[in-house]
C-alpha positions in Angstrom: 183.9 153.1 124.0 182.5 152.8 127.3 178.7 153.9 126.6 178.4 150.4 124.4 179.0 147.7 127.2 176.3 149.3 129.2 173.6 150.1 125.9 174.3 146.2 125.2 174.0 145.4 128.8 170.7 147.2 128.6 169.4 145.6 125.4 170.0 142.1 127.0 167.8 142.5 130.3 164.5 141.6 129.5 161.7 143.9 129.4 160.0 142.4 132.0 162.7 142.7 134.7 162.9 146.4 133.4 159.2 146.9 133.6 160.4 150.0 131.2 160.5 152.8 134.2 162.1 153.3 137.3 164.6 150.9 138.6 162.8 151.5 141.9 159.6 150.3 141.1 159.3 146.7 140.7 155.7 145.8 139.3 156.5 142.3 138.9 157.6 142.4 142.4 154.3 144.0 143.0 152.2 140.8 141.4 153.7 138.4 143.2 153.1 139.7 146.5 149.5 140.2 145.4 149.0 137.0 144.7 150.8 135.7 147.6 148.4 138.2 149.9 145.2 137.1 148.1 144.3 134.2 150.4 146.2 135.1 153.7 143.9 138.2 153.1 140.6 136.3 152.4 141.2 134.4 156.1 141.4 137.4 157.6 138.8 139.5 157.0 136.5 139.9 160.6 133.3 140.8 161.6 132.4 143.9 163.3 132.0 142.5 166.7 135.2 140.3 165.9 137.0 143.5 165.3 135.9 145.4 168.3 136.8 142.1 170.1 140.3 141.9 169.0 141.1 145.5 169.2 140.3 145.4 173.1 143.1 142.9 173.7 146.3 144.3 174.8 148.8 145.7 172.8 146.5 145.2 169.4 147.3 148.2 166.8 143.9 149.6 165.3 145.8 151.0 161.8 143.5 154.2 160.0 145.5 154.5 156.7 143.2 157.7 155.4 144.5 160.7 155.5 145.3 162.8 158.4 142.6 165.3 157.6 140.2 162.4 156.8 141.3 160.9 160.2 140.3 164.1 162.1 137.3 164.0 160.5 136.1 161.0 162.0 137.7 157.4 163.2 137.2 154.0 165.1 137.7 154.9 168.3 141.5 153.9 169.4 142.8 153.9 166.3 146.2 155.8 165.4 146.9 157.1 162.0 149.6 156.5 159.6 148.1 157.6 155.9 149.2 154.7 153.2 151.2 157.9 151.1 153.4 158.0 154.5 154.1 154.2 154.5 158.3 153.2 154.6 160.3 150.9 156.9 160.7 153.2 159.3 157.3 155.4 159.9 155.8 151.6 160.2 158.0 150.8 162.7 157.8 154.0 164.6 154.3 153.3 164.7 153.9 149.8 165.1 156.6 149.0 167.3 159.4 146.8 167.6 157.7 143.9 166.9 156.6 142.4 163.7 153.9 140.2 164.5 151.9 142.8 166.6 148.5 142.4 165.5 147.3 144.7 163.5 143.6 145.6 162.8 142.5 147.9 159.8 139.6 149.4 158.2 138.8 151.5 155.5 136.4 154.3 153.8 134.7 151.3 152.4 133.7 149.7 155.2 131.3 152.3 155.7 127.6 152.5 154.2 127.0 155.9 154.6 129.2 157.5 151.5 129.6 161.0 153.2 132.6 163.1 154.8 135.1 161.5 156.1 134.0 157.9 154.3 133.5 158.6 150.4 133.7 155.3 148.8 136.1 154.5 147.1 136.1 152.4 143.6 135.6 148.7 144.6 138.8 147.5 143.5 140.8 150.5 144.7 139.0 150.2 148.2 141.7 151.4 150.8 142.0 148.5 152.5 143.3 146.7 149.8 146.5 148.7 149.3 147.0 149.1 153.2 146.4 145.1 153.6 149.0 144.6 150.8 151.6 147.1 151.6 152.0 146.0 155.5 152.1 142.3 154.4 155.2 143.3 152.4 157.0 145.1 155.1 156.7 141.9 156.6 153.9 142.9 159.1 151.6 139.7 158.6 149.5 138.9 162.0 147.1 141.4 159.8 143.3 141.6 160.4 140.5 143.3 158.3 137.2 144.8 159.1 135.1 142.5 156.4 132.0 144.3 156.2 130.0 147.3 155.9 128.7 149.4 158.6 127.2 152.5 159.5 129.7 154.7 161.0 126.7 156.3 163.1 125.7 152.9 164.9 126.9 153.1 168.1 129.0 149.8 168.2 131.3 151.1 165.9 132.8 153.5 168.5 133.1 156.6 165.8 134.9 159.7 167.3 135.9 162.7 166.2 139.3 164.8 166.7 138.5 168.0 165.5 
């Protein structure tokens, strides 16, 4: 019987490793790059000014991860939008460019005081930036940069535009 080579094979892998869903989805995998984000993150979370700062500098990517429609809505001027959902090898790199330590700035709904259309806040620990921040370091994109605070999206030194 073929069937009980592969059933025993199956038994033998630990649970773990099988994480008991999709082959494709590795949450161990997952963990790990968490915790190997965690302080590279924590150095690199900017202020305001330091963002605006960096993201004049040539060829430094300004990276909205909300969704088109939230984008539209309202954006740091400069920006260019690639919603997290949309994230694989090659829309990053179609974005990004050809090379992988291009600095890249990013920001989310959270770093925004006012809680209104297009910024809702999000749950604390499933703030935008968290995800995006993660999810670029993995696809090897690590020269990475945060906005670390909250600001009013109406103050003018945030350079807020709208596209529609």
């Amino acid at each position: 019987m073929r069937i009980l080579p592969l059933t025993l094979a199956l038994l033998a892998t630990p649970l773990a490793a099988q994480d008991r869903g999709s082959p494709l989805i590795d949450y161990s995998g997952f963990r790990e790059l968490t915790a190997e984000v965690q302080p590279v993150r924590s150095e690199r979370l900017v202020s305001l000014a330091q963002f605006k700062a960096r993201a004049a500098q040539p060829d430094v990517l300004v990276l909205d991860a909300r969704s088109a429609k939230a984008f539209a809505e309202g954006h740091i001027a400069g920006a260019v939008n690639l919603p997290l959902p949309d994230f694989t090898a090659e829309s990053l790199a179609q974005v990004i460019g050809a090379n992988p330590d291009r600095e890249i700035l990013i920001y989310c709904n959270n770093n925004f005081t006012n809680n209104r259309r297009p910024v809702m806040t999000k749950a604390l620990p499933l703030a935008l930036n968290i995800q995006t921040f993660i999810n670029l370091y993995g696809y090897g994109y690590k020269n990475l940069w945060e906005l670390g605070e909250a600001v009013d999206m109406d103050d003018p030194r945030v350079g807020w535009v709208k596209s529609i």
